[in-house]
N, C-alpha and C positions, 0 to 999 in steps of 0.2 A: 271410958272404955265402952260403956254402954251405946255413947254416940257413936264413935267409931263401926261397931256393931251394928249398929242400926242403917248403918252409909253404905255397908258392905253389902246388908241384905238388900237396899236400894239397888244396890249396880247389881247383884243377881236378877231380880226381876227385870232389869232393862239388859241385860244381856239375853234374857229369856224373849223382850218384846225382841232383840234382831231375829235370834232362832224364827220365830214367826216371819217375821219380815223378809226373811230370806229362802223361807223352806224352800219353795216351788223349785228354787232356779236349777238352770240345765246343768251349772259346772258339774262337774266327775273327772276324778281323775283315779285312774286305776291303780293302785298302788300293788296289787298282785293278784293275779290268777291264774286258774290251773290252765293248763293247755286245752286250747278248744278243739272242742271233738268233733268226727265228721259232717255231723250235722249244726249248722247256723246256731250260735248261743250268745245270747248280750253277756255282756261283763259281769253286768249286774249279777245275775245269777251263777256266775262262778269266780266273784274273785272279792278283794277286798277296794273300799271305793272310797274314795273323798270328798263329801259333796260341800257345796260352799257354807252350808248351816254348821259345819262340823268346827269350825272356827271357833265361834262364839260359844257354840257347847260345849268341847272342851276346857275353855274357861271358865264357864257355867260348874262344870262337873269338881274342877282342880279347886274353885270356892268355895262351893259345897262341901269339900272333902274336910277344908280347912275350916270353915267352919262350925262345922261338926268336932273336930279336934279339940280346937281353943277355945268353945264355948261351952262349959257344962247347963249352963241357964239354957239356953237352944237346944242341946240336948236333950233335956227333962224336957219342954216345953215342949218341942218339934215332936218326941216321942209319944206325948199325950196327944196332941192332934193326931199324926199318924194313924195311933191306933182307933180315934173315933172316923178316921177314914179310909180308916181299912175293914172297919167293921159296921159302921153306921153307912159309908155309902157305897159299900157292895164291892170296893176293890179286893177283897182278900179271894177271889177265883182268881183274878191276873195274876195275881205276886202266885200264886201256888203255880198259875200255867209258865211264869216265868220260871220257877225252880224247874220246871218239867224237863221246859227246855231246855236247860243246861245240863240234864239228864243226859237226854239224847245224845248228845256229843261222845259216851261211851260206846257206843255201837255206830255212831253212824261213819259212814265207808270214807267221808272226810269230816274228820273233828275240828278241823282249823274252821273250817266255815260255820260251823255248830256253834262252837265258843263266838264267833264274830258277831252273827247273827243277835244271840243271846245278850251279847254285851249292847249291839244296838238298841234293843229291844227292854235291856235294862236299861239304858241311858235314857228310855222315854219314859219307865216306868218315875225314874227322879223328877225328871222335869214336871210329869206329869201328877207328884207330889208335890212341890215344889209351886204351881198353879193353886193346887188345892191350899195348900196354907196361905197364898195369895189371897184365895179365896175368902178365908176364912178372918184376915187383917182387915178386909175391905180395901184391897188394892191393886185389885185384877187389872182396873183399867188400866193401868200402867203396862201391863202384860200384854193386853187387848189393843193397846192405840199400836202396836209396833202390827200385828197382821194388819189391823184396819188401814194401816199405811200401807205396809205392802200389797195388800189385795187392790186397793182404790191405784196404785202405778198400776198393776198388772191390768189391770180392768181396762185402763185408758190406752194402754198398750196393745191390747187384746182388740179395741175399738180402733184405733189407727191402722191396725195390719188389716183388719175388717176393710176401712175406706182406700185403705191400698190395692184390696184386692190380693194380700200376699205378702212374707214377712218384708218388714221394714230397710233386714241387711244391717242394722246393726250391729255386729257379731260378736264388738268388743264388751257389750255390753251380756254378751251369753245366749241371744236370739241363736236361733235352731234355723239356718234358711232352708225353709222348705223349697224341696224341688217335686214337681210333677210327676217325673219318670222317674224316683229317686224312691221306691215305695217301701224300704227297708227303714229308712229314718223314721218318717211319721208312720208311716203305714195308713195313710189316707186318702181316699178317690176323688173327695171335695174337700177345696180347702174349709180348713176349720181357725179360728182365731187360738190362736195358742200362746201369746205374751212372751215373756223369756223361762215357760216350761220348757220341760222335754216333750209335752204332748197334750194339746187340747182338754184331753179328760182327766189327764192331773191340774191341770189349770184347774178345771172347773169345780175338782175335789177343794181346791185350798177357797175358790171363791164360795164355795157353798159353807165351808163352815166360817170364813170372816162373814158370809150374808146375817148368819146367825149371831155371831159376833157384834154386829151392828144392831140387830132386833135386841139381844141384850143390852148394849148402854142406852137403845133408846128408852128402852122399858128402865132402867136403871136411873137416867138423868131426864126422865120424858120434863120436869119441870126446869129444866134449865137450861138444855142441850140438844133437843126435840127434835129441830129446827134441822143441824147440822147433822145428827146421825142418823136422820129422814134420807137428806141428799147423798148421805155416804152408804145407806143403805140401797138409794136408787143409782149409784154409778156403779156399783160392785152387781147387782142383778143386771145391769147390762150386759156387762163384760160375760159375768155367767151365763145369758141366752147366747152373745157369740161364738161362745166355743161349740154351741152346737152340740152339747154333748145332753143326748134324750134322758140317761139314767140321772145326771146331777139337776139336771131342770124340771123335770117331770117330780123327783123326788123335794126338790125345792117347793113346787106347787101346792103338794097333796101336804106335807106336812107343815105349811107355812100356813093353812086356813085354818088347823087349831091353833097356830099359835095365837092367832088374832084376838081369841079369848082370854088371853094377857093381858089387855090393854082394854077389857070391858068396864074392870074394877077403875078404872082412870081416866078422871072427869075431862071432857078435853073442851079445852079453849080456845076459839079463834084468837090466829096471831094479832097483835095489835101494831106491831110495827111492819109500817111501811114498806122497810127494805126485806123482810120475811115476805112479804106477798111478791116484792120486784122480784125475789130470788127461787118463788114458786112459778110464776109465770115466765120464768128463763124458763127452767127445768120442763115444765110443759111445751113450752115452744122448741127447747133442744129436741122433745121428745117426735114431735110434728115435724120440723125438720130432718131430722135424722130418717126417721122413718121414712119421708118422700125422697129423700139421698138413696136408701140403702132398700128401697122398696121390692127391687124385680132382684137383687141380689138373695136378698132375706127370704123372700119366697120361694126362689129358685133353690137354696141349700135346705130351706127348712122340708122341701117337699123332699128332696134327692135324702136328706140326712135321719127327718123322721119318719115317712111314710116308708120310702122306696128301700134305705138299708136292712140289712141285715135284719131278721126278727129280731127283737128281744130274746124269744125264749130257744134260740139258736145259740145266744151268747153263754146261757148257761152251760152246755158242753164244749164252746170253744177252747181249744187246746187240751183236753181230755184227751183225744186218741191217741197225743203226743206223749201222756204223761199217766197213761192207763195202768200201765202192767206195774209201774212204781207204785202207782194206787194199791192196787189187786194183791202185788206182794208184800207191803209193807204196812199194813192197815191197822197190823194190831198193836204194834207198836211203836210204828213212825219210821220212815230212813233216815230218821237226821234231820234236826233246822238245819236248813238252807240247802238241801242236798239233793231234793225233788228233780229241779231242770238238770243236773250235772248226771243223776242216772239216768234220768229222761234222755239228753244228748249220747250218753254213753250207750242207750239202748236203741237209738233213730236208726230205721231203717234206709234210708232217703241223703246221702251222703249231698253237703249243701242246702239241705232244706230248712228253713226259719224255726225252729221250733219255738213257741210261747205256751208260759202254763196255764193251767187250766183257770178261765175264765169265774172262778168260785171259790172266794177264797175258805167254805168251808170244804168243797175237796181237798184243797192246798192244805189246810189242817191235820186233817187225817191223816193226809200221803206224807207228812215231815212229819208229824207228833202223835201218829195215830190216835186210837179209841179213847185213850185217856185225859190227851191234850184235847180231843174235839170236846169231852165231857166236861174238862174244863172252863174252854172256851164258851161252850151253851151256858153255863151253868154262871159265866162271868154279865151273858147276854139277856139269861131268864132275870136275874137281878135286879137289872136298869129297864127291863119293860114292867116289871114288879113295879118299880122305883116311880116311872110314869104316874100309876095309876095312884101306888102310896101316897105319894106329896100333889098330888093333882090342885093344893090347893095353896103351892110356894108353887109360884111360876118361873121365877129363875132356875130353879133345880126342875123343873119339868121344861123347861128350855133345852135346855143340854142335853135333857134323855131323849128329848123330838131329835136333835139333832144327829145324838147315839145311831138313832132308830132308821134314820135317812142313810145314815152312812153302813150301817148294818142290812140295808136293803139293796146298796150301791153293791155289797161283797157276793150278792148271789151270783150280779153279774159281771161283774170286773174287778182284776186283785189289786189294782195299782193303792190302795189302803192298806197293803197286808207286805206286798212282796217290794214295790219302791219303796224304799225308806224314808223320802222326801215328803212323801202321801203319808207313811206309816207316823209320820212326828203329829202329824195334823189327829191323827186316832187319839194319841196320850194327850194330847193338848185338850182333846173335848174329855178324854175321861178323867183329867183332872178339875178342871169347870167341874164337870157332875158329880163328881165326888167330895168336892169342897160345898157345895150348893146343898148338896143329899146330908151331907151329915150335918148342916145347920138346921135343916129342916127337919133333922131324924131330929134334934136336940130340941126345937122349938117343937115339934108334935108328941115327944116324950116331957 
């Protein structure tokens, strides 16, 4: 029975590595939403959605259920970890911002999308348990080689559309064909590499935390595996300079030179074999190559995409004016998870105009969960920078909080972490790592 048990919790973790392996993709399929209102509204934001991840997670979920059931040993046991991870590594703000949210669905002006919301958002909170005990067996990698798969296709994918100049046209495979005059799809003026996302900067969300993903097994296997999560760690930062996206590279940069202090504690060896040096000297010559291929391309987008767009600090109010007055009236107690754009569209002035929300995902907080859920939320955030500093001296749990911290810096300026759900799995994915990591390191520092 035992073995049995033991096979079962196997296929949950690799049903967990597809979930990763598939977040990004473009599929959707709308399963219901409310009638769109005069002014331009994605799906997303007012209906109920199918994405291809949802597959495997609901089998994830119907596993879980059962074996929680038929196991009292799992049970007891899953409940003792739980609770050192719900109190040793600072999850107990989500689980309480999660009850919030299911609050809300009493007042707000559509409940059906409250509850839906909520249940997404609880589906991540499992998974993102679920990691942590992963965590906590020593068998994340198992968890981890299913993004590190899917991030290293999308990356090479990402790099082919790049030497194309433009999507590949695959379409059966989920590729998004961007068109030029088509500016409602991507909504972009230069092409950006986008793989089989829906958009360049959720690409480059899922590539930023498998980049991390990678800095973790390598620090985890540096004596045995070194070699190959070096190379997997340099094709996945390609793919992520592709997308061109300033807030997930820039944020890559700045937080990826403390990571380096990981790997101070760790004697390093030149490789002794042969074919390690043949397979650094590709990698270097890819790198030389490519670069003289894609030279007056790479500089011509990188000047148009980082200098010349938009500011930065313009992004923080983008789509606030659209989503203002739902801010302004509902502040103190929230209109509802997931109800934001749907008042917002019901209040557009502008019959036909694109409306998107507001470009921060802590205004997004307020405006759906107001004062209480945002106190929440900070108070879920002051934790894991606490956390950083705490365990400053477990680098796998101060891994995760860098990462936290990157992607908590991404939400000043763009929600697709918060408001796509495909982004939003990639959120409970790292705050399960850091909460499984946090609370071995709260255990070994207590």
């Amino acid at each position: 029975m035992q073995r049995r048990l033991h096979g079962l919790e196997t296929v949950m973790f690799v049903l967990l590595a597809v979930v990763g392996m598939v977040a990004p993709h473009s599929y959707s399929r709308v399963l219901w939403a409310l009638p769109a209102p005069q002014a331009r509204l994605y799906a997303d934001f007012r209906g109920i959605l199918l994405f291809l991840m949802d597959g495997p997670l609901l089998v994830l979920l119907v596993l879980t259920v059962g074996y929680v059931a038929v196991s009292a040993g799992f049970r007891q046991e899953r409940w003792q970890v739980a609770r050192a991870v719900v109190m040793r590594g600072g999850a107990i703000f989500w689980v309480a911002l999660l009850l919030w949210m299911g609050l809300t669905a009493l007042w707000a002006p559509h409940p059906g999308l409250s509850v839906y919301v909520a249940l997404r958002y609880g589906a991540g909170m499992v998974v993102a348990l679920l990691i942590a005990f992963a965590v906590r067996e020593e068998r994340e990698s198992v968890v981890l080689w299913g993004l590190l798969i899917g991030a290293v296709f999308q990356a090479l994918y990402a790099l082919a559309q790049t030497l194309n100049g433009g999507a590949l046209g695959f379409t059966y495979l989920g590729e998004i064909v961007w068109l030029e005059n088509n500016l409602f799809n991507m909504a972009e003026r230069d092409f950006r590499a986008y793989g089989l996302a829906v958009h360049p900067n959720n690409l480059s969300g899922y590539l930023l935390v498998a980049l991390f993903a990678a800095v973790y097994m390598l620090r985890l296997r540096w004596h045995t595996r070194r070699g190959m999560f070096a190379m997997i760690a340099y094709v996945i930062a390609t793919g992520l300079f592709l997308t061109f996206s300033r807030l997930a590279v820039v944020a890559a940069a700045l937080v990826m030179v403390p990571l380096l202090l990981l790997f101070i504690d760790v004697r390093w060896r030149p490789p002794r074999s042969w074919v390690t040096w043949v397979v650094v000297a590709v990698l270097f010559g890819g790198v030389g190559l490519l670069g003289y291929r894609l030279a007056d391309v790479v500089i011509f987008r990188f000047v148009n995409v980082f200098i010349y767009r938009d500011p930065l600090p313009a992004r923080v109010t983008l789509g606030f004016a659209d989503a203002a007055n739902v801010v302004l009236n509902h502040w103190r107690f929230g209109a509802g998870n997931g109800n934001l754009m749907v008042l917002a569209g019901a209040d557009a002035s502008l019959p036909g105009r694109l409306l998107l929300p507001p470009h921060n995902v802590y205004v997004i907080v307020l405006a759906e969960l107001g004062l209480p859920g945002l106190i929440l939320f900070l108070s879920g955030v002051t934790v894991t920078v606490y956390g950083v500093v705490r365990y400053r001296r477990y680098p796998l749990a101060n891994l995760w909080g860098f990462c936290l911290l990157a992607m908590l810096a991404i939400m000043v300026f763009d929600y697709y972490f918060w408001l796509d759900y495909r982004s939003n799995m990639l959120l409970w994915w790292v705050l399960g790592l850091y909460w499984g990591n946090a609370s071995l390191a709260g255990e070994a520092q207590s």
